[in-house]
Structures are given as C-alpha cells and as structure tokens.
C-alpha positions as CSV (number, residue, x, y, z in Angstrom):
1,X,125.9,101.9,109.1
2,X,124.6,100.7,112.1
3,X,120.9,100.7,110.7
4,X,119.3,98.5,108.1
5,X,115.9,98.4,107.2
6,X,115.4,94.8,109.2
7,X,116.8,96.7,112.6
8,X,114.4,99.5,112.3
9,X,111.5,97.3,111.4
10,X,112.5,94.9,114.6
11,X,113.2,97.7,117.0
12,X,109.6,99.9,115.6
13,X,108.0,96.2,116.1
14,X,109.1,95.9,119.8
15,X,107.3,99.5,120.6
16,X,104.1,98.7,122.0
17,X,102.4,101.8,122.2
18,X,101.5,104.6,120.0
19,X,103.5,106.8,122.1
20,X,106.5,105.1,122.4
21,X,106.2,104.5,118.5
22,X,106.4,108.4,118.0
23,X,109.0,108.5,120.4
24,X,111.2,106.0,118.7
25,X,110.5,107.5,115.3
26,X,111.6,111.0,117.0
27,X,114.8,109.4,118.1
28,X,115.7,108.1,114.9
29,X,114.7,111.7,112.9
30,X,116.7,113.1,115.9
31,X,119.9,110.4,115.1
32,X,119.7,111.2,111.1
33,X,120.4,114.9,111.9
34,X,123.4,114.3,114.2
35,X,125.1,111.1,113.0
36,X,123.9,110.1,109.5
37,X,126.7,107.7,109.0
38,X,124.2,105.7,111.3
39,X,121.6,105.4,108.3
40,X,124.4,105.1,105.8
41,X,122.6,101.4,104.6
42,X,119.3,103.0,104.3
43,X,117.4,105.3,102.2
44,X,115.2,107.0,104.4
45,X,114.7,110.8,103.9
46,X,114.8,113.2,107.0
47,X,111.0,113.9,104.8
48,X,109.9,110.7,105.5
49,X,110.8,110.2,109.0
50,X,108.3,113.6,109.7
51,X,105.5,112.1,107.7
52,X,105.8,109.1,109.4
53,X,106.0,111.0,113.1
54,X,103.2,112.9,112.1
55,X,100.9,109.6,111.0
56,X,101.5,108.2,114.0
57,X,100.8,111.2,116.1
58,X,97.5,111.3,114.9
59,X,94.3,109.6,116.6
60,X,94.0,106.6,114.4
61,X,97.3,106.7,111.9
62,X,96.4,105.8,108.4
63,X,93.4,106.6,108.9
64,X,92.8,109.5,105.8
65,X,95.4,107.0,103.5
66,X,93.5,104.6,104.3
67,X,90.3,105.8,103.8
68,X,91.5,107.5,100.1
69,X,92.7,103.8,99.1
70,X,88.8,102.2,99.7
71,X,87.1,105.1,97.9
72,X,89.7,104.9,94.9
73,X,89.3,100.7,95.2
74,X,85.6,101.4,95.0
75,X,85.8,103.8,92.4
76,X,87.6,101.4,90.5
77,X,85.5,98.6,90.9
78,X,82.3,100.6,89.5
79,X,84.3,101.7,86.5
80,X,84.6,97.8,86.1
C-alpha cells in the first residue's frame, strides 16, 4: 500500500488548521472506502477514521478524553 503509518502522521502534520485537519481525515475515510489496497500497510478501521473526524470536528478536540484522563489521574492519586 501506498500508506504507512509515518505518511499519514507526516501528511496529518503538514495540515495547519483544524479544518483542513478534518478535511484530510475525510479524504482518507473517503480513500479506505474506494481503494483500500491504499491502506493495505495499515490497521486503521473505517471506525476509527469517524472517531477521529468527529474529535477533530469538535470545538476543542480531546477535550472530554482529556478531561476523563485528569479526573481518573486524580482519582488515582487520592486512592494513593
């Protein structure tokens, strides 16, 4: 296949904006459906390209899995 994981990290990188973040992701969603051979070096799920579009569609991406992670670190650390 045409894209590795380093290829889609480097060409996701070179997005600068939000927008054209989504839009890349949505290309590459759009590619896996119509020529998967493409992705044939990489185990990425049709699943995990929508999660990702829709984290990055959001306000501030991350944001709720980010926010889980602190209270769960926090919770942890009082248990401690």
């Amino acid at each position: 296949g045409i894209y590795n994981k380093e290829n889609i990290f480097a060409e996701f990188a070179m997005q600068k904006t939000q927008a054209k973040k989504v839009k890349f992701l949505k290309e590459m969603r759009a590619l896996k459906d119509t020529q998967p051979s493409l992705f044939r070096d990489l185990t990425i799920s049709k699943k995990q390209f929508d999660n990702l579009i829709f984290e990055w569609e959001q306000k501030v991406p991350f944001a709720k899995m980010k926010a889980d992670i602190k209270a769960r670190e926090i919770a942890e650390r009082r248990r401690d």
